[in-house]
Structure formats: C-alpha cells, structure tokens
ZADO-1210 file (C-alpha; in nm, 4 decimals, padded with zeros to 6 digits):
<atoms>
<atom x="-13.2893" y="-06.4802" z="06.4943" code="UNK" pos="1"/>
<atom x="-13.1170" y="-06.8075" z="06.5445" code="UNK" pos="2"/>
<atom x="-12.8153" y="-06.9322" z="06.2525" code="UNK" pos="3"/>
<atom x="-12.9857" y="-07.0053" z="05.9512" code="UNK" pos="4"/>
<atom x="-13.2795" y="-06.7942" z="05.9354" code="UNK" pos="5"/>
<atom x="-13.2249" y="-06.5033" z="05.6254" code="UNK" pos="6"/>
<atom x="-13.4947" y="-06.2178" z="05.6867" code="UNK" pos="7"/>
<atom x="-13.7307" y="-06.1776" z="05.4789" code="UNK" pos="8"/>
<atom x="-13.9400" y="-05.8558" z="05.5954" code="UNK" pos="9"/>
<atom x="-13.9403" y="-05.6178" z="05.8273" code="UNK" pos="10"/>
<atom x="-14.2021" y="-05.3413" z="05.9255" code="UNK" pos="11"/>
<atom x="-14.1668" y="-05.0705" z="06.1859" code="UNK" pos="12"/>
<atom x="-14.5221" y="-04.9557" z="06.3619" code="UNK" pos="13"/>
<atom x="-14.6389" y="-04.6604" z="06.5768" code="UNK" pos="14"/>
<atom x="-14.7020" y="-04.8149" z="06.9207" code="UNK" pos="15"/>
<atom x="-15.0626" y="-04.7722" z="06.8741" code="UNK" pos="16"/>
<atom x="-15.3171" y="-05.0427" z="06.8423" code="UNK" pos="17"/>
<atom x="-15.4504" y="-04.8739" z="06.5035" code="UNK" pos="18"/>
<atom x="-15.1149" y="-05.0024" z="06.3258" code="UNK" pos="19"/>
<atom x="-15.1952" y="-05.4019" z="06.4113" code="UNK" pos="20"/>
<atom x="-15.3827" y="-05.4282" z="06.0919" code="UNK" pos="21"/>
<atom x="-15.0477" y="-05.3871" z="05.9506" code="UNK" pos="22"/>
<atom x="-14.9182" y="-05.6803" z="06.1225" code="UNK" pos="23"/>
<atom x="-15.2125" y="-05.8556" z="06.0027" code="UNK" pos="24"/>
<atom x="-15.1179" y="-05.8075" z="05.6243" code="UNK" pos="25"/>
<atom x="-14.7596" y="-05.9178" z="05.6791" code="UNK" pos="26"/>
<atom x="-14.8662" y="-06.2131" z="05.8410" code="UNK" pos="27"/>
<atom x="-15.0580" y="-06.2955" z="05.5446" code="UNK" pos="28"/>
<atom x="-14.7794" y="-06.2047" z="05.3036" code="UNK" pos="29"/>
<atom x="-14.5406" y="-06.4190" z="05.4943" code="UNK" pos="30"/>
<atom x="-14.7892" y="-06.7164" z="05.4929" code="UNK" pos="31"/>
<atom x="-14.8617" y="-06.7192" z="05.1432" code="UNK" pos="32"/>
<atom x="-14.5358" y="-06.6365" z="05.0282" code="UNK" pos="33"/>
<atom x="-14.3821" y="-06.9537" z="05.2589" code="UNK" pos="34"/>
<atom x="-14.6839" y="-07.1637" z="05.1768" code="UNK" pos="35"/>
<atom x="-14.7654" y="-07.2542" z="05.5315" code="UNK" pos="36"/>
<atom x="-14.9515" y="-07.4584" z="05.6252" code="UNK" pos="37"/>
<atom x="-15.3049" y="-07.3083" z="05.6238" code="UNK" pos="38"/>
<atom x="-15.3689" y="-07.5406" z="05.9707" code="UNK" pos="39"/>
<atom x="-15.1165" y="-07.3286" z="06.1476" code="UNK" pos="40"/>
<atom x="-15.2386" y="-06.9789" z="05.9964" code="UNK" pos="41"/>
<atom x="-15.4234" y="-06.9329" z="06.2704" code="UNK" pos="42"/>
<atom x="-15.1211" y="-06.9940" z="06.5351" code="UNK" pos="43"/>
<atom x="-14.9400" y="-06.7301" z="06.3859" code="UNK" pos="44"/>
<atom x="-15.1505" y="-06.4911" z="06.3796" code="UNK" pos="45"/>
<atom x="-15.2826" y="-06.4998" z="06.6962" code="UNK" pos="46"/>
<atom x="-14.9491" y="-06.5421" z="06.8633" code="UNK" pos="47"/>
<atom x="-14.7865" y="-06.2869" z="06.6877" code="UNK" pos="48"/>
<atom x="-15.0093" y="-06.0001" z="06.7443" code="UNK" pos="49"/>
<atom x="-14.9896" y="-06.0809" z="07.0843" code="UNK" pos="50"/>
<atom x="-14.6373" y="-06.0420" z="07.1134" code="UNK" pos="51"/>
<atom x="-14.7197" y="-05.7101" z="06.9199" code="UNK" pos="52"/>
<atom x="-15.0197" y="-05.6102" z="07.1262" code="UNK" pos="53"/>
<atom x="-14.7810" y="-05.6615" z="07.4656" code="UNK" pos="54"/>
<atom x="-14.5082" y="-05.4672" z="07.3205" code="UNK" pos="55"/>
<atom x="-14.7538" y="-05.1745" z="07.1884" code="UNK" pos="56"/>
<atom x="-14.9195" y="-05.1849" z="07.5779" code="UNK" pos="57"/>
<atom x="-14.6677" y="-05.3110" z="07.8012" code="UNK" pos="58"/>
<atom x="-14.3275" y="-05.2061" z="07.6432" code="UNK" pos="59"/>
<atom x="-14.3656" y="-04.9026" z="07.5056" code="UNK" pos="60"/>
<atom x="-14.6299" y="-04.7936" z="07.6945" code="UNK" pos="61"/>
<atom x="-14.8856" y="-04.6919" z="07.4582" code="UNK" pos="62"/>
<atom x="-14.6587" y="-04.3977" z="07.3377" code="UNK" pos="63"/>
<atom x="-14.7228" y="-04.3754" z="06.9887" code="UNK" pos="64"/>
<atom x="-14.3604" y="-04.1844" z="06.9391" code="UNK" pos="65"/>
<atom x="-14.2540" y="-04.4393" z="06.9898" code="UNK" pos="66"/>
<atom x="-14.2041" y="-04.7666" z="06.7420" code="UNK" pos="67"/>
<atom x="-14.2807" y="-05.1781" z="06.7467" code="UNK" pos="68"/>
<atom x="-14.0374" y="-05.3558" z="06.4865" code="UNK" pos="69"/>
<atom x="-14.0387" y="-05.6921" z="06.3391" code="UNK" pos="70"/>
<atom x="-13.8494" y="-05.8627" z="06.1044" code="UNK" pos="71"/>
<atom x="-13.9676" y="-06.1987" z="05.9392" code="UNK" pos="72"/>
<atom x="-13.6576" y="-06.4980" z="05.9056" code="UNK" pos="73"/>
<atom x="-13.7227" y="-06.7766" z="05.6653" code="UNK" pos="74"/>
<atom x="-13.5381" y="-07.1006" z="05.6440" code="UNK" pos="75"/>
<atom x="-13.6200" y="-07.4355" z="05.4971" code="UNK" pos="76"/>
<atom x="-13.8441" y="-07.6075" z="05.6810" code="UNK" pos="77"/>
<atom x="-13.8989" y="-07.2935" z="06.0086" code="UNK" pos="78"/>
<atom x="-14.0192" y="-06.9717" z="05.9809" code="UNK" pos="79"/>
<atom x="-13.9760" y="-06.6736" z="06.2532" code="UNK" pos="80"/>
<atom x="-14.1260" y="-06.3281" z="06.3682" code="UNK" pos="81"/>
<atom x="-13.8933" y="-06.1082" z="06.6055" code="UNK" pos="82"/>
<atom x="-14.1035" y="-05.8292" z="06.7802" code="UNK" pos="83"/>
<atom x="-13.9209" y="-05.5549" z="06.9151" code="UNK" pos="84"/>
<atom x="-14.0372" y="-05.2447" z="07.1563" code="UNK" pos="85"/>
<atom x="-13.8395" y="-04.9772" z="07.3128" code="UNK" pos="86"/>
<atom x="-13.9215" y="-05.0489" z="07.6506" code="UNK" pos="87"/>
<atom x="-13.6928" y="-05.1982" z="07.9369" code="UNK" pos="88"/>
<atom x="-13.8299" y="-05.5524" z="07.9388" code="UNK" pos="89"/>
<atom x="-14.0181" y="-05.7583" z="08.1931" code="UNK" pos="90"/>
<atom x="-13.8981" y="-06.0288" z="08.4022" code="UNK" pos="91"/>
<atom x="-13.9472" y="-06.3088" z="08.1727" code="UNK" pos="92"/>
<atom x="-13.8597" y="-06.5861" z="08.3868" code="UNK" pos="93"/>
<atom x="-14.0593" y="-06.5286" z="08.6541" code="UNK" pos="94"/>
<atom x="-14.4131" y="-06.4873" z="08.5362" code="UNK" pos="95"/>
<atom x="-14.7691" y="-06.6110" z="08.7217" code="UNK" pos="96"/>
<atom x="-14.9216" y="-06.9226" z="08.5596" code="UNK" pos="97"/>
<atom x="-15.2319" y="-06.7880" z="08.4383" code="UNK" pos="98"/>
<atom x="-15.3883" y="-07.1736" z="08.4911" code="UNK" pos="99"/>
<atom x="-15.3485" y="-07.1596" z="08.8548" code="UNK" pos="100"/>
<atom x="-15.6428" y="-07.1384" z="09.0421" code="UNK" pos="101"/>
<atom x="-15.5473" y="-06.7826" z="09.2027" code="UNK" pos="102"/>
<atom x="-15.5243" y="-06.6603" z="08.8474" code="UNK" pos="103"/>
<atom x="-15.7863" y="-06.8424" z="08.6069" code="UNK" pos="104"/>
<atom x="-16.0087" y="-06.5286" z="08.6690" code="UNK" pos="105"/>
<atom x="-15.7860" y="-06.2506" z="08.5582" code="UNK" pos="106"/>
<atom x="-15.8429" y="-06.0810" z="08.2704" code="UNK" pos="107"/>
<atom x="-15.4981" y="-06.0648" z="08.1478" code="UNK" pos="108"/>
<atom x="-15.1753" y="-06.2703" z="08.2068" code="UNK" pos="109"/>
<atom x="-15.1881" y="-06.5012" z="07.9168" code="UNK" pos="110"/>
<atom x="-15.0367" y="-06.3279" z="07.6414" code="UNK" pos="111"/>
<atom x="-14.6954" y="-06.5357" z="07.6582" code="UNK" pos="112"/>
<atom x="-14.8646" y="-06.8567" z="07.7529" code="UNK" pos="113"/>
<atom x="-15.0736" y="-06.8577" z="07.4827" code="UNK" pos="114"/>
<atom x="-14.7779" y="-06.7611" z="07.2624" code="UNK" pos="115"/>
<atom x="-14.5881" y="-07.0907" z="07.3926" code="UNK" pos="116"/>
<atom x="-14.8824" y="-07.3125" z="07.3039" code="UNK" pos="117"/>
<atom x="-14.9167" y="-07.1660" z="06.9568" code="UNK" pos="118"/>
<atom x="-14.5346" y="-07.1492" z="06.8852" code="UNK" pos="119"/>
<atom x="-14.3240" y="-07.3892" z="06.8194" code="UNK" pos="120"/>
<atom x="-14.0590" y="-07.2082" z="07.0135" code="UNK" pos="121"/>
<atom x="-14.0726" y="-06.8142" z="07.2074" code="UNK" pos="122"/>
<atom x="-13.7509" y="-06.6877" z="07.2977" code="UNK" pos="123"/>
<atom x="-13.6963" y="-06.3283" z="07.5060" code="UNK" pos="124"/>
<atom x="-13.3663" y="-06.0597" z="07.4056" code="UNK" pos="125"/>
<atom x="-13.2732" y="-05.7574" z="07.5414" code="UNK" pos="126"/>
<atom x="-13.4174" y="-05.8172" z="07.9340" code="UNK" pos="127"/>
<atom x="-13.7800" y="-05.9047" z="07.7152" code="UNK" pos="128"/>
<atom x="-13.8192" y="-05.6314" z="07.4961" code="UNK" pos="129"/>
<atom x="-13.7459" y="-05.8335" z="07.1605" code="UNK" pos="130"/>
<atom x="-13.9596" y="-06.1740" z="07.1227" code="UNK" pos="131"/>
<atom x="-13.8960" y="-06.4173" z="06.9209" code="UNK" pos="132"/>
<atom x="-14.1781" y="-06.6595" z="06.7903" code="UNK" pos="133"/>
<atom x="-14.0459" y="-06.9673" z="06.5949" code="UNK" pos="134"/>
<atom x="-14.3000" y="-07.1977" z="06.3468" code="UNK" pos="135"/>
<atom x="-14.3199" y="-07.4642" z="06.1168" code="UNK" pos="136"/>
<atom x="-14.4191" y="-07.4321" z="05.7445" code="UNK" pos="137"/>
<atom x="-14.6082" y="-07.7726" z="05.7156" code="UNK" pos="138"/>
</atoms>
C-alpha cells in the first residue's frame, strides 16, 4: 500500500469461489467501520471481488491449496484493498480494450476495466499478482 495507509484487516481465502462471501462481509465491515460513503458501496464491492474473482480463476488457477490474501489500509480521507494470489502475474500493460469493436462481444475481458472505472486508483505488484484498489470515503 502506498505511505500513509495503516492496515486495518486482512483475510486469507481458499482459491475457491465458495470463500467470496467472505470478501463480501469484510467489505461490509470495512465500509461501516470507515463510514463510506453508502454512494460508493457499491464500487467497492463490485470492484473488489473482481480483483478477487481474477485472482481465485486466473492466478491461482482455481487450486483451492492454494490462498487469495487481502489486507484493508485506512487513511484519512482514502481507503484501500490489496488482493494477492500465488500465481505468476499477467501482462498488465498490455491488455485488449474490451470496448473495441473486435471485443464488445466477449464474455470476459473486463474485469480490470471495470475495476478502473469503479476505483479511484488500481495499481499491479509482483508482475500482477497483487492488486491494489484505492477509494474515497465520502
């Protein structure tokens, strides 16, 4: 997490899609216990079980030996959620626009997208496999 940020939580998952209602509950937790803004409830949810949901499928690669981790940072005004697998990482640089034309049609290919429009910030570690999704409390 960037300078500033204290963490909060944490929570360590089996990589299997059974666990996300986990993630669920400490997203609530966090977002009562910050008082954010109920508006942006809905941001963080959806943008941080994505990042979970791609590191459950595409990092880990649905082995459930192995684990997703995330820790919650809290400052003043910012909040964060860092999502960790134990994969190799992706090339996060280069990935398709999922609104081009050749791609509106797929069914997937807009996890981190939608992440970026929901965050206020999504930075990539460790060649991808640790996300981190920034917010505001108000």
């Amino acid at each position: 997490m960037k300078e500033g940020f204290v963490q909060i939580d944490s929570l360590s998952i089996a990589s299997d899609f059974a666990e996300v209602n986990k993630v669920e509950l400490l997203i609530d937790n966090v977002c009562n216990r910050l008082a954010v803004n109920e508006d942006y409830y809905g941001n963080v949810l959806i943008a941080v079980t994505e990042a979970v949901n791609n590191a459950i499928q595409h990092g880990n690669k649905m082995n459930n030996s192995l684990s997703v981790d995330l820790f919650v940072g809290d400052k003043e005004t910012d909040f964060c959620f860092s999502v960790k697998d134990a994969g190799t990482g992706f090339d996060f640089e280069n990935l398709p626009d999922p609104t081009a034309p050749e791609n509106i049609e797929k069914e997937d290919g807009r996890g981190i997208f939608l992440m970026k429009s929901l965050a206020e910030e999504v930075s990539f570690f460790d060649n991808g496999s640790n996300v981190q999704i920034y917010f505001t409390k108000k």
